[in-house]
C-alpha positions as CSV (number, residue, x, y, z in Angstrom):
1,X,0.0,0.0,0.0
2,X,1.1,3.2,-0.8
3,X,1.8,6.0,2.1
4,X,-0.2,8.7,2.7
5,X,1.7,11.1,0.5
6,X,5.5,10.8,-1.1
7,X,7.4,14.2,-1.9
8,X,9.4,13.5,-5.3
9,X,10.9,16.1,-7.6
10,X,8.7,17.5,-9.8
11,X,10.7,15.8,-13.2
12,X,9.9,12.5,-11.7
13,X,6.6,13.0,-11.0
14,X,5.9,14.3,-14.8
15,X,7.7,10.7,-15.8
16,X,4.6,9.2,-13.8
17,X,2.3,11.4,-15.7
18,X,3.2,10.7,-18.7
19,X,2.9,6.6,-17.9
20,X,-0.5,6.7,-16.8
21,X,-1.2,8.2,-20.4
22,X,-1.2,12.1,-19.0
23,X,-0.2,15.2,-20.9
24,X,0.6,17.5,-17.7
25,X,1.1,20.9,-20.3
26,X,-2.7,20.0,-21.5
27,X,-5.2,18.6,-19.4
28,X,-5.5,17.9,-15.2
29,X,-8.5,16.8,-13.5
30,X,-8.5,19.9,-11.1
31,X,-7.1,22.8,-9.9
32,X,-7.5,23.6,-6.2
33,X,-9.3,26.7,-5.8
34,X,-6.6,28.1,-2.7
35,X,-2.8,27.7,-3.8
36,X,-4.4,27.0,-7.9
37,X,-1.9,23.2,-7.5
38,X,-2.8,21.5,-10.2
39,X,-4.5,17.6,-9.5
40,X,-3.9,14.7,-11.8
41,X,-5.8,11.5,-11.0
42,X,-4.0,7.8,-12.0
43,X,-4.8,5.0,-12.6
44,X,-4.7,3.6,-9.1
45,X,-6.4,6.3,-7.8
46,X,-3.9,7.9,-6.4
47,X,-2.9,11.3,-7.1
48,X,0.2,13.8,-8.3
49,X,-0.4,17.3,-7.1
50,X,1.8,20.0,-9.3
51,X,2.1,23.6,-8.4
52,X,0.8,25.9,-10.5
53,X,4.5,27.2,-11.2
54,X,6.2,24.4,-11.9
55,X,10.2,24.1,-11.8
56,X,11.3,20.8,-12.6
57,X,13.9,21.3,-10.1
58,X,11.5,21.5,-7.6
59,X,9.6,19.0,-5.5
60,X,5.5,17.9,-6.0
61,X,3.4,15.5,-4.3
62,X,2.4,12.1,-5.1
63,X,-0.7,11.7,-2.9
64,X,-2.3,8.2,-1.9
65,X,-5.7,8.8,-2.6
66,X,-8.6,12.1,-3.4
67,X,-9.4,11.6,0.2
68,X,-6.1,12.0,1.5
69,X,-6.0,14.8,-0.7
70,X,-9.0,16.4,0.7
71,X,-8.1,16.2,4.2
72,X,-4.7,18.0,3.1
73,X,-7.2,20.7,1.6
74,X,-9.9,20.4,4.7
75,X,-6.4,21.3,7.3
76,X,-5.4,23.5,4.3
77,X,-1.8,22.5,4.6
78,X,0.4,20.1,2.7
79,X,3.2,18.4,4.2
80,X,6.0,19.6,1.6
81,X,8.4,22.9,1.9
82,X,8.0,25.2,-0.9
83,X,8.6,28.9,-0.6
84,X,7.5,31.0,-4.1
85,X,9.0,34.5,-4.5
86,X,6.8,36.4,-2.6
87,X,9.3,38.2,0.3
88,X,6.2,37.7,2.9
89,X,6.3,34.1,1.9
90,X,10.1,33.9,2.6
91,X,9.7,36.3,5.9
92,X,6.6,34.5,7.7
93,X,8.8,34.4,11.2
94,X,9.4,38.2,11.0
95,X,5.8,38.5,10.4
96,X,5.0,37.4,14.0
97,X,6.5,40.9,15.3
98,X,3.6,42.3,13.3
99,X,0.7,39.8,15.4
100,X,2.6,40.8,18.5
101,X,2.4,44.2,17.9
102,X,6.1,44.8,18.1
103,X,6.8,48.0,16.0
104,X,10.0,48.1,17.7
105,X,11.8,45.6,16.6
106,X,11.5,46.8,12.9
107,X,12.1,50.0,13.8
108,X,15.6,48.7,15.5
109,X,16.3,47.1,12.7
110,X,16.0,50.3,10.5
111,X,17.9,52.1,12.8
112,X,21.1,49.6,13.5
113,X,20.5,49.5,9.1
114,X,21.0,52.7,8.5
115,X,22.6,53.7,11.3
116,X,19.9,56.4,12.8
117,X,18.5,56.6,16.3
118,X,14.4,57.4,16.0
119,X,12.7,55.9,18.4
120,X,9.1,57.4,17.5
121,X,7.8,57.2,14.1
122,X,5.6,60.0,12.0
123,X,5.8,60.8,8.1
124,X,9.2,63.0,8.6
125,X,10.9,59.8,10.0
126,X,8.8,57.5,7.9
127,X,10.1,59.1,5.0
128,X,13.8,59.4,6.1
129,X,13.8,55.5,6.5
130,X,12.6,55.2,3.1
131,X,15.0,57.6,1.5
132,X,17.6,55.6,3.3
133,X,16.8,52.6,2.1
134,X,16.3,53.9,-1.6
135,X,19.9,54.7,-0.9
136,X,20.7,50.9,0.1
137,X,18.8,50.1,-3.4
138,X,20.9,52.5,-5.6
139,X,24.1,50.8,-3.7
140,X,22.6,47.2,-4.7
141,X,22.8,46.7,-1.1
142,X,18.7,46.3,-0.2
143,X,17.8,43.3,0.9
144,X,14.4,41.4,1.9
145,X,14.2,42.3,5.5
146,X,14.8,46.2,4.7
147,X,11.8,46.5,2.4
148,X,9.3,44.2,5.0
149,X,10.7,47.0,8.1
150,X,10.3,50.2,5.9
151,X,6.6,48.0,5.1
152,X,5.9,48.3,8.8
153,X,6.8,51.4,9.9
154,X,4.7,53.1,7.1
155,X,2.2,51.0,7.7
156,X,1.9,52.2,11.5
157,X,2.1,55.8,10.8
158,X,-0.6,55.3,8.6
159,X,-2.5,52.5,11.1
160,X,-2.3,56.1,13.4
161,X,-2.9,58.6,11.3
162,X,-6.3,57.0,10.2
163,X,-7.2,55.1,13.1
164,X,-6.6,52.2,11.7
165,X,-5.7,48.8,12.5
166,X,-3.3,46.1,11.5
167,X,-4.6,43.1,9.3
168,X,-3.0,39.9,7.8
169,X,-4.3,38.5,4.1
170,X,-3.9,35.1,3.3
171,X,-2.0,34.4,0.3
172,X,-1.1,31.3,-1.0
173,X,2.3,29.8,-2.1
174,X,3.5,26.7,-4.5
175,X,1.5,24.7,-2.2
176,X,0.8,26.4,1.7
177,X,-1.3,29.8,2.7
178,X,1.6,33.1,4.4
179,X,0.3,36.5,5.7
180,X,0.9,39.8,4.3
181,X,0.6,42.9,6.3
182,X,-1.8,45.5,5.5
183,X,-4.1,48.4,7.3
184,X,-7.5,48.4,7.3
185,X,-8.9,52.2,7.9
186,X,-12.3,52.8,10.5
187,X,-14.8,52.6,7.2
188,X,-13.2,49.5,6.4
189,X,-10.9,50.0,3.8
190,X,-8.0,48.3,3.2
191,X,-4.3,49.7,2.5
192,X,-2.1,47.4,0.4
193,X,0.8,49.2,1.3
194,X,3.1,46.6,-0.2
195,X,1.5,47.6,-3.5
196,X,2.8,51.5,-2.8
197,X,6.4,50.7,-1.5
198,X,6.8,48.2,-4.5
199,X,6.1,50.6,-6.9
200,X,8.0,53.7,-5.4
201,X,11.0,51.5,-5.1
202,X,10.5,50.2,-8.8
203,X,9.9,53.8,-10.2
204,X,12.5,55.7,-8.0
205,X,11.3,59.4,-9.8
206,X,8.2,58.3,-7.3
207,X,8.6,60.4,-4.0
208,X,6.6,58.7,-1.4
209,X,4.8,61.9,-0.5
210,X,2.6,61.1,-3.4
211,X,1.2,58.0,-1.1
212,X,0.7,60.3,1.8
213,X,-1.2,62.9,-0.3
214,X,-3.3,60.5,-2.0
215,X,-4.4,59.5,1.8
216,X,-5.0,62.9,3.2
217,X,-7.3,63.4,0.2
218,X,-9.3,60.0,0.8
219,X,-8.2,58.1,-2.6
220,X,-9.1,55.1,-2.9
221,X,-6.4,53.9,-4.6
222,X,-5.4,50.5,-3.8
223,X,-8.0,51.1,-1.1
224,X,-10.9,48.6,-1.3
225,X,-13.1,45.9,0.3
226,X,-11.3,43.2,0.5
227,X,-13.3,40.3,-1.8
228,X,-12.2,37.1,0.7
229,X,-13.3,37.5,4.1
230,X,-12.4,34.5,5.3
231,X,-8.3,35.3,4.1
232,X,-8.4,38.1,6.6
233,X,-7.0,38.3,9.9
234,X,-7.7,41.6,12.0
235,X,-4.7,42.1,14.7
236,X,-7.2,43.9,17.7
């Protein structure tokens, strides 16, 4: 009998595929409606899950049976580690400063980083952080955890400024859910402020005052109900 599950490299699992008479770059027999894995169903029931970016050089999941499968789905977790590109994906332990509400340490950090001493944060010091780090970029010296910290502390001048709270959304990997960090305002609107530092630090003419006006004069860009309830965690 087979086990549960088996984690096998994606270019071995495509061999199996293509034995049990499946084209893998055509047809599947479903695609999981959370992390969009693609499910291929053999002949002996059992079945090869495929992420929906596949490397070859990666790992994928042969799977005893669609009910194994679905309590994988049910605990919405599946026993293989696969980390996409996503920086939140990558950063999930630094993320639980966020749910502990521990500004400071990513305020520490910017400070030891760049070699500053704030220890209270408004939109002057929000902005010297993120000048500094722009710095770090032009030096092709920026690395993961600077952009996550600048994430933060702009996100909690804004959280203040509007009354707002932290939230977490649910994303989904290769395979597993991570947490991104946003805001959610007091009429319920959400800021995706990984959206505005991503594009200021791609399009460096972008000075980040433009975010902060674009707040003060209620935009609603990249401020919007968010469509999955259920993928949202409020930090109270």
């Amino acid at each position: 009998m087979l086990p549960d599950y088996q984690v096998l490299p994606i270019s071995d699992l495509l061999i199996l595929l293509e034995k049990n008479g499946k084209d893998p770059g055509r047809k599947f027999d479903w695609q999981l409606r959370t992390n969009a894995a693609y499910a291929y169903r053999l002949k002996d029931e059992s079945i090869i899950l495929l992420p929906n970016h596949r490397d070859p050089n990666k790992n994928g999941l042969l799977i005893r049976n669609e009910e194994t499968l679905a309590k994988m789905i049910t605990a919405d977790h599946f026993p293989i580690e696969s980390i996409g590109d996503d920086i939140y994906e990558k950063l999930q332990d630094e993320i639980q400063y966020i749910i502990n509400k521990d500004m400071e340490f990513f305020q520490n950090y910017l400070n030891r980083r760049l070699r500053l001493n704030y220890s209270i944060i408004n939109k002057e010091i929000v902005l010297a952080y993120y000048h500094g780090i722009m710095s770090l970029r032009k030096k092709k010296k920026m690395v993961e955890s600077d952009f996550l910290a600048l994430t933060v502390i702009l996100g909690e001048e804004l959280r203040n400024s509007r009354n707002g709270k932290w939230i977490l959304l649910k994303k989904y990997g290769p395979f597993n859910p991570y947490w991104t960090p946003a805001i959610i305002d007091n009429h319920s609107n959400i800021m995706f402020i990984t959206d505005w530092l991503s594009f200021s630090i791609k399009h460096r003419d972008v000075n980040l005052n433009y975010w902060y006006e674009r707040c003060e004069k209620g935009s609603d860009f990249k401020t919007y109900q968010y469509p999955y309830q259920e993928r949202l965690k409020i930090i109270e």
